[in-house]
mmCIF file as Biopython writes it, N, C-alpha, C and O atoms, coordinates in Angstrom:
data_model
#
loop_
_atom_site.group_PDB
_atom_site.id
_atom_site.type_symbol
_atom_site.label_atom_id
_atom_site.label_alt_id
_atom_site.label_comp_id
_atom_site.label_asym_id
_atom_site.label_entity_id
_atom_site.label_seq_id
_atom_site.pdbx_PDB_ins_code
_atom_site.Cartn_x
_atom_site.Cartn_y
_atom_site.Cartn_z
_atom_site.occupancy
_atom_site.B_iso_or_equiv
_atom_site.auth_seq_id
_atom_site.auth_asym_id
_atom_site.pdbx_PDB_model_num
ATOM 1   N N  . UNK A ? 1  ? 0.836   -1.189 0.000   1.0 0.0 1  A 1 
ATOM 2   C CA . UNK A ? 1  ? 0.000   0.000  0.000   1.0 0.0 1  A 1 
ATOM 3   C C  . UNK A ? 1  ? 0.877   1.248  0.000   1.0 0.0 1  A 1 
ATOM 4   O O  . UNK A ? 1  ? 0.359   2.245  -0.502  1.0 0.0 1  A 1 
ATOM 5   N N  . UNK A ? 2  ? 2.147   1.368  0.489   1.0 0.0 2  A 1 
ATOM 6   C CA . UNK A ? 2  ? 2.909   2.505  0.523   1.0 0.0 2  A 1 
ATOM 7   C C  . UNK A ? 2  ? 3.672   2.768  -1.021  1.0 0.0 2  A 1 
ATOM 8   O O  . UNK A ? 2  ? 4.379   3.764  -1.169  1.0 0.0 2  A 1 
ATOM 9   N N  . UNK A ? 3  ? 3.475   1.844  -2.074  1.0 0.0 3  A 1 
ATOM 10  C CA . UNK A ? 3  ? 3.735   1.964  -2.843  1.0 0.0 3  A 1 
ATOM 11  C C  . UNK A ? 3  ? 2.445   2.989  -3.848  1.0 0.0 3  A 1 
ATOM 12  O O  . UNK A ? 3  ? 2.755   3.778  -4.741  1.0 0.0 3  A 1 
ATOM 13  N N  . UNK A ? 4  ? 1.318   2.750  -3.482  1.0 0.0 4  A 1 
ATOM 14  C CA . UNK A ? 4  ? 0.212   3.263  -4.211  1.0 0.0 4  A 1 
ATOM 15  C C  . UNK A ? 4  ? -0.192  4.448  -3.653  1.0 0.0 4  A 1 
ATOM 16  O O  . UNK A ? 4  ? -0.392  4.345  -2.443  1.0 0.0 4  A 1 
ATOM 17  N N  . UNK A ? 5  ? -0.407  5.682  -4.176  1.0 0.0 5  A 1 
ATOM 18  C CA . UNK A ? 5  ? -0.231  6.533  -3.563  1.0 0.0 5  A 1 
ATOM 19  C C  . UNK A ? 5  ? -2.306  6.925  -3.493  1.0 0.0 5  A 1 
ATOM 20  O O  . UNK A ? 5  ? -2.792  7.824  -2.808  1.0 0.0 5  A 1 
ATOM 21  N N  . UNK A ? 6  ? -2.972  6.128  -4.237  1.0 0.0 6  A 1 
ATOM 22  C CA . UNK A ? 6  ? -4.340  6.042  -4.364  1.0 0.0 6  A 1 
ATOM 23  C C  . UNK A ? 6  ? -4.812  5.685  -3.023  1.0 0.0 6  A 1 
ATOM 24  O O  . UNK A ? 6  ? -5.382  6.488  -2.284  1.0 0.0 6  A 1 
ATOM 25  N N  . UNK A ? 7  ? -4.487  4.083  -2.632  1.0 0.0 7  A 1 
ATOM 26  C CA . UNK A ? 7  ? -4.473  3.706  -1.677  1.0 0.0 7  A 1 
ATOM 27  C C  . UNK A ? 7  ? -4.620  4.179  -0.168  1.0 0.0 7  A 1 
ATOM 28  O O  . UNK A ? 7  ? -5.392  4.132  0.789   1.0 0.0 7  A 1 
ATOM 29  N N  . UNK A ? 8  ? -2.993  4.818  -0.698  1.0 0.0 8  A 1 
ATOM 30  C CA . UNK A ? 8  ? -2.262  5.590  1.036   1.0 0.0 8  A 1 
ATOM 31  C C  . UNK A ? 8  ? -3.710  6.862  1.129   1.0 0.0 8  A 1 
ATOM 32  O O  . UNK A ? 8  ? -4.174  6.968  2.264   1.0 0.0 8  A 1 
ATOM 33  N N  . UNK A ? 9  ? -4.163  7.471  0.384   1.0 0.0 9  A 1 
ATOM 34  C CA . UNK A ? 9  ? -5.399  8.897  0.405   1.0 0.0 9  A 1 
ATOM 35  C C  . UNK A ? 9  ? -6.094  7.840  0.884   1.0 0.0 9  A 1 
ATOM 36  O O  . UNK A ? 9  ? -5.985  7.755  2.108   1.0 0.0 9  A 1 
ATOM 37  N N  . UNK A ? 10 ? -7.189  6.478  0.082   1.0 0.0 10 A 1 
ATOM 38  C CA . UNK A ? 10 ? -8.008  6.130  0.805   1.0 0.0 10 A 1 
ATOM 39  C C  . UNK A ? 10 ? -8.164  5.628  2.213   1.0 0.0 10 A 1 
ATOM 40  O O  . UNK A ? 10 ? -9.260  5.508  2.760   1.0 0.0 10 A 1 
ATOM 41  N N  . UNK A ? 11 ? -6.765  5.279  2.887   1.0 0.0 11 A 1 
ATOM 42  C CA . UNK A ? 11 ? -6.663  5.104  3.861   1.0 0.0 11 A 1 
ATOM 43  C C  . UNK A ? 11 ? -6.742  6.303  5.062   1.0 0.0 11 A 1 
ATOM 44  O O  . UNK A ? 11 ? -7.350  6.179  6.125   1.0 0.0 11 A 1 
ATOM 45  N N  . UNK A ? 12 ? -6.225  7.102  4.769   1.0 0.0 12 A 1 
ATOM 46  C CA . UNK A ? 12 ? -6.302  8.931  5.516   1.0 0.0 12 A 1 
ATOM 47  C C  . UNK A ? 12 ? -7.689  8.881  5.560   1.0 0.0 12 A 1 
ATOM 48  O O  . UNK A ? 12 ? -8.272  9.101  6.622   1.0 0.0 12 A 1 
ATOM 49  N N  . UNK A ? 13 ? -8.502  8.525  4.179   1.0 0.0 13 A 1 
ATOM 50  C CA . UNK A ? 13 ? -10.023 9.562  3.914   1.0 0.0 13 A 1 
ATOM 51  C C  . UNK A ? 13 ? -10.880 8.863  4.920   1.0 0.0 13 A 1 
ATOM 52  O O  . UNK A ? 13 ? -11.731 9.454  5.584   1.0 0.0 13 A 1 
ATOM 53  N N  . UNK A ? 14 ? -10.587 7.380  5.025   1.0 0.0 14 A 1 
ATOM 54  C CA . UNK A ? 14 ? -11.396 5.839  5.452   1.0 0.0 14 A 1 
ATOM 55  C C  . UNK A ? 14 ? -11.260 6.766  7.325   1.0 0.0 14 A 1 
ATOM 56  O O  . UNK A ? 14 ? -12.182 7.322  7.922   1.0 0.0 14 A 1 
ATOM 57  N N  . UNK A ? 15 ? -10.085 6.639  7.695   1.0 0.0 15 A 1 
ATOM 58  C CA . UNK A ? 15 ? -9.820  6.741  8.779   1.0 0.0 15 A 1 
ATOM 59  C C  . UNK A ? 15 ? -10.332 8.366  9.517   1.0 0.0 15 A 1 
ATOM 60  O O  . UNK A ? 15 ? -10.789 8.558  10.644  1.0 0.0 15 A 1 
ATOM 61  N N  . UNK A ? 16 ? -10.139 9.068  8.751   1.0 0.0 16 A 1 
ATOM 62  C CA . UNK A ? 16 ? -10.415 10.556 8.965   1.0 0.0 16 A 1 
ATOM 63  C C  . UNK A ? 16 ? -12.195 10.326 9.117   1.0 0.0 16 A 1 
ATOM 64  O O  . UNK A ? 16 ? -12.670 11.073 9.972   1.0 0.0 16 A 1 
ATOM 65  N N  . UNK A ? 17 ? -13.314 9.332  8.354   1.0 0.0 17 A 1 
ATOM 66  C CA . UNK A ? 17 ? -14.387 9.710  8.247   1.0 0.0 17 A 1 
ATOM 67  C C  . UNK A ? 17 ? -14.839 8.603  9.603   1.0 0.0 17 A 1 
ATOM 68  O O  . UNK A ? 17 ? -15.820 8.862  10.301  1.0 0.0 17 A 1 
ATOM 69  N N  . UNK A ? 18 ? -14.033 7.444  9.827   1.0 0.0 18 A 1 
ATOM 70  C CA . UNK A ? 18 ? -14.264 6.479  10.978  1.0 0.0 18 A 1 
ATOM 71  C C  . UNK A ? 18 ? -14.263 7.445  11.971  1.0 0.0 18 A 1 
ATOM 72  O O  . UNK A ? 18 ? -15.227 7.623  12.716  1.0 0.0 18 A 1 
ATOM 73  N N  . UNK A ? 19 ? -12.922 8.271  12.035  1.0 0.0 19 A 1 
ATOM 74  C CA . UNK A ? 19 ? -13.181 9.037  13.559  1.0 0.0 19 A 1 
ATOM 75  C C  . UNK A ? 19 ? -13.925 9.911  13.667  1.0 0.0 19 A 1 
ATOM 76  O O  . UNK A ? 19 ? -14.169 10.158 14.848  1.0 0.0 19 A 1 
ATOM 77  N N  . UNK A ? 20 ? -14.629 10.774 12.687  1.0 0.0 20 A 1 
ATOM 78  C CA . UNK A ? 20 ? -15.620 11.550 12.690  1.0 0.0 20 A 1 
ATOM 79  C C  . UNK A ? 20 ? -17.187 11.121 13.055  1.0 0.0 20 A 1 
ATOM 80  O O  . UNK A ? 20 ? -18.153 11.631 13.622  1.0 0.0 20 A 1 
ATOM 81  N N  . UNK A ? 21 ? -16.958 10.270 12.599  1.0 0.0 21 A 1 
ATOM 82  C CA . UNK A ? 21 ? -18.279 9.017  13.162  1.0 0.0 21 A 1 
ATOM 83  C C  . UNK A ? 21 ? -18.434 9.167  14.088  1.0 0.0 21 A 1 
ATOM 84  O O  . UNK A ? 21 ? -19.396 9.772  14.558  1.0 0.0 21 A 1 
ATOM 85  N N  . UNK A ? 22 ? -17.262 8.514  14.868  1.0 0.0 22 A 1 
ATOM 86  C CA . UNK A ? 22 ? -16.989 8.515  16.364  1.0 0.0 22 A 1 
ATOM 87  C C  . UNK A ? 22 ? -17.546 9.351  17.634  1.0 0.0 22 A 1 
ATOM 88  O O  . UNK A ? 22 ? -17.710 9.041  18.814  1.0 0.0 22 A 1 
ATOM 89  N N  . UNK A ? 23 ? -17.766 10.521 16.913  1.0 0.0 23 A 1 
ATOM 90  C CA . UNK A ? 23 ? -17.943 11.490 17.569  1.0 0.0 23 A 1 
ATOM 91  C C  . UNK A ? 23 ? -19.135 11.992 17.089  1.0 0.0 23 A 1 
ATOM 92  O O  . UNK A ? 23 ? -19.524 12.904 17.819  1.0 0.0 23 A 1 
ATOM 93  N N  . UNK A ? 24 ? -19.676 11.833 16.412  1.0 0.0 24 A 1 
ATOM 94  C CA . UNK A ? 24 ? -21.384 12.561 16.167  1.0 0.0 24 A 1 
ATOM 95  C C  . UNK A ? 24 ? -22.183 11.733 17.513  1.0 0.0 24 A 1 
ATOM 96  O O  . UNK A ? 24 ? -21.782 10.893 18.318  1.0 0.0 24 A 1 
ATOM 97  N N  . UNK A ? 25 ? -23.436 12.389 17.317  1.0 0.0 25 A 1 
ATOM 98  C CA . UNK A ? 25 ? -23.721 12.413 18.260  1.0 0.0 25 A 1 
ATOM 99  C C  . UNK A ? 25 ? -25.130 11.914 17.888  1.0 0.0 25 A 1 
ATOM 100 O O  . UNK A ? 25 ? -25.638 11.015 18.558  1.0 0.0 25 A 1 
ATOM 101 N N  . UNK A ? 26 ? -25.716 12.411 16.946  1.0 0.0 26 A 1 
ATOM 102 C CA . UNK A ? 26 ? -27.039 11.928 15.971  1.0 0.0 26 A 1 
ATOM 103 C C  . UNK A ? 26 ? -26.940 10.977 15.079  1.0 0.0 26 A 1 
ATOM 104 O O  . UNK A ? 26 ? -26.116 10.816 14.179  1.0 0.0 26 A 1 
ATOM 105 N N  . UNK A ? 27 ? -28.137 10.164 15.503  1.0 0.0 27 A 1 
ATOM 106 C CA . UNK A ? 27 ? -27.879 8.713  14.990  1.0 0.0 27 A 1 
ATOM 107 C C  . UNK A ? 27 ? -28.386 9.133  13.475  1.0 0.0 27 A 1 
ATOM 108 O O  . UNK A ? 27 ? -28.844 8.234  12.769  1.0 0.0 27 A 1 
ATOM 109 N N  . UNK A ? 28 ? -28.329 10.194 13.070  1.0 0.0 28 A 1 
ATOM 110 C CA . UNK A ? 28 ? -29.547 10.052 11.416  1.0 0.0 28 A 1 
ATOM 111 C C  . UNK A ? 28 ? -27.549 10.445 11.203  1.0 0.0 28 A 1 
ATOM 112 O O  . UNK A ? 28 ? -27.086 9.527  10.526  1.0 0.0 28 A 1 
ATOM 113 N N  . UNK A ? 29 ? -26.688 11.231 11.495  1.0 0.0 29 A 1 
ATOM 114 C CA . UNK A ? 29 ? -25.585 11.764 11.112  1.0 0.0 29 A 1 
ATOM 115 C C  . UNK A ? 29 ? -24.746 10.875 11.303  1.0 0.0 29 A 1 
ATOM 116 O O  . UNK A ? 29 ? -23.790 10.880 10.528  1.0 0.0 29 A 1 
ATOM 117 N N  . UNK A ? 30 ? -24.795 9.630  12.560  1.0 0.0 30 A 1 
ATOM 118 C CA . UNK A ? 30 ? -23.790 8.155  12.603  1.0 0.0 30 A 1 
ATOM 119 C C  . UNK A ? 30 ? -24.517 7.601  10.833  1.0 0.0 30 A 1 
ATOM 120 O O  . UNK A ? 30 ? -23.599 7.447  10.027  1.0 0.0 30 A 1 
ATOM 121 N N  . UNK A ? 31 ? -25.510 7.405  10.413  1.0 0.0 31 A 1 
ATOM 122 C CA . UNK A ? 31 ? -26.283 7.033  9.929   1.0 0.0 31 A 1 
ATOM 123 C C  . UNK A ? 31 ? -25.335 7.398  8.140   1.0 0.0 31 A 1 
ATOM 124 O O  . UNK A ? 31 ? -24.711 6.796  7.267   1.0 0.0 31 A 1 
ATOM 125 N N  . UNK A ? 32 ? -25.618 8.201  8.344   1.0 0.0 32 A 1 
ATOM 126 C CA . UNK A ? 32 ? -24.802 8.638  6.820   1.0 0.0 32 A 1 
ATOM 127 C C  . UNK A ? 32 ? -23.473 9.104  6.639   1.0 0.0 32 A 1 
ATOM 128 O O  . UNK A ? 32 ? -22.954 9.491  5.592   1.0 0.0 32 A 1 
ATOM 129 N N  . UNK A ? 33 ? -22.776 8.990  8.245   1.0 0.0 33 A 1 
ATOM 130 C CA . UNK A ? 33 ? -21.351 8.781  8.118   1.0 0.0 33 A 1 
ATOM 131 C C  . UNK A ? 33 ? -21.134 6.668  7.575   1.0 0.0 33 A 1 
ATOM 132 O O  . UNK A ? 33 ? -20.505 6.147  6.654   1.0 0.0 33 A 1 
ATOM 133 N N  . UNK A ? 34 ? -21.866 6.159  8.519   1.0 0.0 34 A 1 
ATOM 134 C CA . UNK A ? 34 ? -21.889 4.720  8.319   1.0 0.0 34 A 1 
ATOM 135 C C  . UNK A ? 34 ? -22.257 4.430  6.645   1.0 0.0 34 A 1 
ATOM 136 O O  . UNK A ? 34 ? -21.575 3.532  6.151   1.0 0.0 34 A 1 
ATOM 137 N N  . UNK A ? 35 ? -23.160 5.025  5.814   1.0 0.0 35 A 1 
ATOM 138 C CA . UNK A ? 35 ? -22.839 4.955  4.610   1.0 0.0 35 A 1 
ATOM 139 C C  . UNK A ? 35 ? -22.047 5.542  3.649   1.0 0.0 35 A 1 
ATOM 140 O O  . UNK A ? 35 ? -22.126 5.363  2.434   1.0 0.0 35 A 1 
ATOM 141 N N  . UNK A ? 36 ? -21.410 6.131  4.144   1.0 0.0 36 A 1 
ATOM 142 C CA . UNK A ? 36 ? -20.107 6.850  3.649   1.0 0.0 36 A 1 
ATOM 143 C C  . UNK A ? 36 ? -18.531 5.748  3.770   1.0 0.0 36 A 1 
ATOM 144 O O  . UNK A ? 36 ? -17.487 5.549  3.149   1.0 0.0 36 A 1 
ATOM 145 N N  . UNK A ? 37 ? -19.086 5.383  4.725   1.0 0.0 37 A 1 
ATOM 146 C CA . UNK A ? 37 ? -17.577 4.683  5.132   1.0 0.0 37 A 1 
ATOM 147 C C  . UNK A ? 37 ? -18.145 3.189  3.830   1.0 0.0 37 A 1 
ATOM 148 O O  . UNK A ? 37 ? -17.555 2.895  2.790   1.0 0.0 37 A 1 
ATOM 149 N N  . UNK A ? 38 ? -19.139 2.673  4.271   1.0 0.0 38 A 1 
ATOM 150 C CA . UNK A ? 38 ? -19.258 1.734  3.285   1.0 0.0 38 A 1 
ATOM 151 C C  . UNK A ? 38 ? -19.622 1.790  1.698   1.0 0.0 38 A 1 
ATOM 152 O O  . UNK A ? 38 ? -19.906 0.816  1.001   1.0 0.0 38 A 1 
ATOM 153 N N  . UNK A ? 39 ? -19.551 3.118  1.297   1.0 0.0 39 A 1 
ATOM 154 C CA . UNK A ? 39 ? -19.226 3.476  0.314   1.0 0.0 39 A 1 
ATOM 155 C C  . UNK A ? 39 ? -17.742 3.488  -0.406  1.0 0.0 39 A 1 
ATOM 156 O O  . UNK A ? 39 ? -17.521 2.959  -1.496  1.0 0.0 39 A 1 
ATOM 157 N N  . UNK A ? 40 ? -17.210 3.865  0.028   1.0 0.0 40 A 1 
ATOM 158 C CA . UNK A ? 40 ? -15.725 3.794  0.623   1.0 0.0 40 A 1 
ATOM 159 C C  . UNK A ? 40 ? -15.052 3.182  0.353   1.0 0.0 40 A 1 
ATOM 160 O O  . UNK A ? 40 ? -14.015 3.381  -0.280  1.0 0.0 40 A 1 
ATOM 161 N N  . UNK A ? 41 ? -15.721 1.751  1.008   1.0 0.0 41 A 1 
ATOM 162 C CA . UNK A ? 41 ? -15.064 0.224  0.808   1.0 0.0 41 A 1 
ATOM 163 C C  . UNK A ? 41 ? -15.699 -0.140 -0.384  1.0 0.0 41 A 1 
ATOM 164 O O  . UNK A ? 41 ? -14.974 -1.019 -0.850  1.0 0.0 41 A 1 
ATOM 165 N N  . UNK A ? 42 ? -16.403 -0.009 -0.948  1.0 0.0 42 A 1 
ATOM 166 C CA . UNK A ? 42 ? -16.902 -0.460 -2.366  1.0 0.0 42 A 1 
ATOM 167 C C  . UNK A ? 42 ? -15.954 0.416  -3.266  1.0 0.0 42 A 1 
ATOM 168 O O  . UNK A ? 42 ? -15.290 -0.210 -4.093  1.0 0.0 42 A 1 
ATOM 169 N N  . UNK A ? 43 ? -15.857 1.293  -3.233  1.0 0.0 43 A 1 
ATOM 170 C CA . UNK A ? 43 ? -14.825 1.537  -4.170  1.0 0.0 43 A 1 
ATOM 171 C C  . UNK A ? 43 ? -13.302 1.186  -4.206  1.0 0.0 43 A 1 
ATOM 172 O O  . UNK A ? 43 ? -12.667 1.034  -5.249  1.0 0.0 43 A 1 
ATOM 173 N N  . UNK A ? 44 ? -12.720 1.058  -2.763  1.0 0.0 44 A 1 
ATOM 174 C CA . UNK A ? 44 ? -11.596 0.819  -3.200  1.0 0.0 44 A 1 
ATOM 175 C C  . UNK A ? 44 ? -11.648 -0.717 -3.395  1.0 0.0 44 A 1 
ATOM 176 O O  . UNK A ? 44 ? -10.479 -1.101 -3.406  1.0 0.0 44 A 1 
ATOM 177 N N  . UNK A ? 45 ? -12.545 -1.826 -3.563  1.0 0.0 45 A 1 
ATOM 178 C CA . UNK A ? 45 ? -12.518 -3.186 -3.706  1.0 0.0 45 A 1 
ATOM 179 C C  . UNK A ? 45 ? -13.010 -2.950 -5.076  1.0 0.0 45 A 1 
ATOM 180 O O  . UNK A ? 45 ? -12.666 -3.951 -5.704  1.0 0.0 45 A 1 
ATOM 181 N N  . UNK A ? 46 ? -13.684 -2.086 -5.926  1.0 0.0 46 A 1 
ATOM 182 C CA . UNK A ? 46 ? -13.429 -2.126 -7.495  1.0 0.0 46 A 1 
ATOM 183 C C  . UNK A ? 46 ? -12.448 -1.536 -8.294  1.0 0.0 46 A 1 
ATOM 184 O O  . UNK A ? 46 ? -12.305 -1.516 -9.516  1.0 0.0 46 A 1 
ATOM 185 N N  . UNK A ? 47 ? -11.480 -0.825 -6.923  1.0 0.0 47 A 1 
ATOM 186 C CA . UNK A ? 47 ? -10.224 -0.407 -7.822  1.0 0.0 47 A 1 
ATOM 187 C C  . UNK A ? 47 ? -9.264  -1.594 -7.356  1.0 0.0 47 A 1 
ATOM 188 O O  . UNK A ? 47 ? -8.378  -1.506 -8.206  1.0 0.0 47 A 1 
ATOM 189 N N  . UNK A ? 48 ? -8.987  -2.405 -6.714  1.0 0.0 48 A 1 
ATOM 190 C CA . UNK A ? 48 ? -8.264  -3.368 -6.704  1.0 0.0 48 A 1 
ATOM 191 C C  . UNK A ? 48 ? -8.522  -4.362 -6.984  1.0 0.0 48 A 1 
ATOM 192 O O  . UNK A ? 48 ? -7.824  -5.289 -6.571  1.0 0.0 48 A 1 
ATOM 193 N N  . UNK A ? 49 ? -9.934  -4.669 -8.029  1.0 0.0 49 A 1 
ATOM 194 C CA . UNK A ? 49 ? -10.391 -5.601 -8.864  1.0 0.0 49 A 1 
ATOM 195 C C  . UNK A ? 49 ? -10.068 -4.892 -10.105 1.0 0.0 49 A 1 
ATOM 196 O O  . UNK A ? 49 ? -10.430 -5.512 -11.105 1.0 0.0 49 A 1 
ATOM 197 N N  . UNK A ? 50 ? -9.559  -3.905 -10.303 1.0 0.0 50 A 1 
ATOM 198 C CA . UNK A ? 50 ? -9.663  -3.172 -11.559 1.0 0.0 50 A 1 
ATOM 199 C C  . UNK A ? 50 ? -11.029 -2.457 -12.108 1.0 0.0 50 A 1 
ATOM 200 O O  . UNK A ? 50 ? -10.891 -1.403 -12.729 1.0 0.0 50 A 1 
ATOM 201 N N  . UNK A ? 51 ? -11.873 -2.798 -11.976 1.0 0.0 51 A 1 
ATOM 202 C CA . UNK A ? 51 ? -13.104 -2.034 -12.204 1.0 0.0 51 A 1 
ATOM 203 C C  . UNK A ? 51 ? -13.224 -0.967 -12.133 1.0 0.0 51 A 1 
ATOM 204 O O  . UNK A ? 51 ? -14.303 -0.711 -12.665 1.0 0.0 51 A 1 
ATOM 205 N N  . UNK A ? 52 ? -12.532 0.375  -11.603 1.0 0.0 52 A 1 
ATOM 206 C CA . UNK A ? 52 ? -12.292 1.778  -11.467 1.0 0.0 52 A 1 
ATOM 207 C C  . UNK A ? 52 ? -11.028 1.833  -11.645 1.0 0.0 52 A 1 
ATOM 208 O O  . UNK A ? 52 ? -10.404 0.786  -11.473 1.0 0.0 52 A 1 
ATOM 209 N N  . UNK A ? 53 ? -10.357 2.946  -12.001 1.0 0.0 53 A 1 
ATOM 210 C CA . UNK A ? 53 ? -9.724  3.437  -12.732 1.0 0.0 53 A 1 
ATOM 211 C C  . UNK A ? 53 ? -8.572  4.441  -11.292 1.0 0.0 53 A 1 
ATOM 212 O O  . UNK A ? 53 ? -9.237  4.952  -10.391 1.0 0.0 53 A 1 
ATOM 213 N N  . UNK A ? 54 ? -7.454  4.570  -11.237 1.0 0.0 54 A 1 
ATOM 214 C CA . UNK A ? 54 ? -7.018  5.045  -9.744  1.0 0.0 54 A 1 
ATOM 215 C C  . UNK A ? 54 ? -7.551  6.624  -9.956  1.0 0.0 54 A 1 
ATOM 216 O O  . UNK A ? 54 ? -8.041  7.204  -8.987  1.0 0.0 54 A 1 
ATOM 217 N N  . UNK A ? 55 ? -7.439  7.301  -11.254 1.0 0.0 55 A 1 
ATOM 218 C CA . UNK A ? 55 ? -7.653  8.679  -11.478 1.0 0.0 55 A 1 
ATOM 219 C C  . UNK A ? 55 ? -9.130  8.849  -10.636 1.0 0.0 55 A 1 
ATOM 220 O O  . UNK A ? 55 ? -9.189  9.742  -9.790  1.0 0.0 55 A 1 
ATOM 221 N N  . UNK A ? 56 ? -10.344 7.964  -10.883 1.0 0.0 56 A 1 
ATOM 222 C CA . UNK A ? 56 ? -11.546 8.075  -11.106 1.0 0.0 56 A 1 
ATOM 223 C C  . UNK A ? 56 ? -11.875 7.785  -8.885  1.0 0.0 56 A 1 
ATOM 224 O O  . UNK A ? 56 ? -12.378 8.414  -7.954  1.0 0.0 56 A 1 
ATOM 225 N N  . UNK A ? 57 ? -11.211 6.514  -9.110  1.0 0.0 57 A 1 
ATOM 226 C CA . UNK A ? 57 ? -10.980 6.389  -7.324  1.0 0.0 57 A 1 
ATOM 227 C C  . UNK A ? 57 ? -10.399 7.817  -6.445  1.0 0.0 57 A 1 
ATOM 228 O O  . UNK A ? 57 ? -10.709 8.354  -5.381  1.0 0.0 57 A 1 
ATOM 229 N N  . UNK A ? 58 ? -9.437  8.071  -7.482  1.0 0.0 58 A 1 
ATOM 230 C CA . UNK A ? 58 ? -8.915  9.187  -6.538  1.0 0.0 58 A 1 
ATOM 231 C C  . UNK A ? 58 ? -10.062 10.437 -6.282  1.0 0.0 58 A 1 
ATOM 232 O O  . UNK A ? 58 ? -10.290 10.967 -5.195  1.0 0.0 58 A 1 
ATOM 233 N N  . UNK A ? 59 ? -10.605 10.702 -7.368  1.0 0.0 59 A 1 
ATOM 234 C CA . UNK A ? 59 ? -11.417 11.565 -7.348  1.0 0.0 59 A 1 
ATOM 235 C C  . UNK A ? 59 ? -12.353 11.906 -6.390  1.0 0.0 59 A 1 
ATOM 236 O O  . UNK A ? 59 ? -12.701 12.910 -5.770  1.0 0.0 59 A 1 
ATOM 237 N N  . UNK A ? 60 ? -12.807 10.073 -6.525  1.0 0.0 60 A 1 
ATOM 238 C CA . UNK A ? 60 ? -14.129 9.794  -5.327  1.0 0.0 60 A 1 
ATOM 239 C C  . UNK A ? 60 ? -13.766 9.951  -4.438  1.0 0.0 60 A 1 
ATOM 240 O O  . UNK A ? 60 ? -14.522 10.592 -3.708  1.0 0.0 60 A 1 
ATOM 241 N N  . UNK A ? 61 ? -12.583 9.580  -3.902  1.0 0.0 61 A 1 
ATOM 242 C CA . UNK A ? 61 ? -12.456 9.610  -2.612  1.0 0.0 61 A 1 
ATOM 243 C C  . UNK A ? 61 ? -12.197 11.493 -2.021  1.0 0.0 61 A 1 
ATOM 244 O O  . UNK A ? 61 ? -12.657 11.792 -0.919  1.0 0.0 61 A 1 
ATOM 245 N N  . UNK A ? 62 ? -11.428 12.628 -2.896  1.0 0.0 62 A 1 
ATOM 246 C CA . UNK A ? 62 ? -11.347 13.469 -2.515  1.0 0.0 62 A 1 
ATOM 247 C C  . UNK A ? 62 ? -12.834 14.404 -2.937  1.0 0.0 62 A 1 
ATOM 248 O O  . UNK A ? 62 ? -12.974 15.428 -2.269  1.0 0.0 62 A 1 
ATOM 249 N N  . UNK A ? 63 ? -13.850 14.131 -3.913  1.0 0.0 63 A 1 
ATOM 250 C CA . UNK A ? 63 ? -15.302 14.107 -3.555  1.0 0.0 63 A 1 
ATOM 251 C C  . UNK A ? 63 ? -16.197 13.730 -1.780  1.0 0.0 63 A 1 
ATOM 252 O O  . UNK A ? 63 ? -16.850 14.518 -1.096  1.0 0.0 63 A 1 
ATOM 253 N N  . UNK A ? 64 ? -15.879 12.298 -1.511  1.0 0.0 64 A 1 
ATOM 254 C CA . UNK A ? 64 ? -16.102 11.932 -0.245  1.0 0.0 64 A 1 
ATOM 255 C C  . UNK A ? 64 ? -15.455 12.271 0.902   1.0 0.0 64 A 1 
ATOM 256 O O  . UNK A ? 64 ? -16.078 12.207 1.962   1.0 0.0 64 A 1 
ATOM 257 N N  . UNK A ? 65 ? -14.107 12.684 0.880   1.0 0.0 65 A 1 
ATOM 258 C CA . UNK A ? 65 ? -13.349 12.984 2.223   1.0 0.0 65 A 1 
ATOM 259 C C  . UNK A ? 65 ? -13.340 14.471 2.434   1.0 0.0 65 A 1 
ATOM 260 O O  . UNK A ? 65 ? -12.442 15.007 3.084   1.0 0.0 65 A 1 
ATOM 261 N N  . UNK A ? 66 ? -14.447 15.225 1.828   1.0 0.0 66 A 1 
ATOM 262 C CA . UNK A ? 66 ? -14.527 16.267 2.075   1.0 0.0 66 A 1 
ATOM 263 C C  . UNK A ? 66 ? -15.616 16.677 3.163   1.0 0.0 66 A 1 
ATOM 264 O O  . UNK A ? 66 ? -15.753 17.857 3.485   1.0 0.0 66 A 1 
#
């Protein structure tokens, strides 16, 4: 993973939105952090099936980790 620099972001974005979770306080806002994160994981398991593209992953993820 320290070789992929796609990766190393989804890992920051994954982790940055887990701990934000963490800390809400409203379950409708745990609620759509929790589909965010498993959004997340669907993409980076179709970029390491190849199915997305790293440009297109990267994107999403700096779309989502915002």
């Amino acid at each position: 993973m320290k070789t992929d620099d796609v990766l190393h972001l989804y890992e920051k974005t994954y982790q940055a939105t887990y701990y934000k979770g963490r800390k809400l306080s409203s379950g409708i806002e745990k609620k759509k952090n929790d589909e965010l994160l498993s959004c997340l994981k669907t993409y980076r398991m179709k970029y390491k099936q190849g199915e997305l593209s790293g440009e297109r992953f990267k994107e999403s993820l700096e779309k989502y980790g915002k």
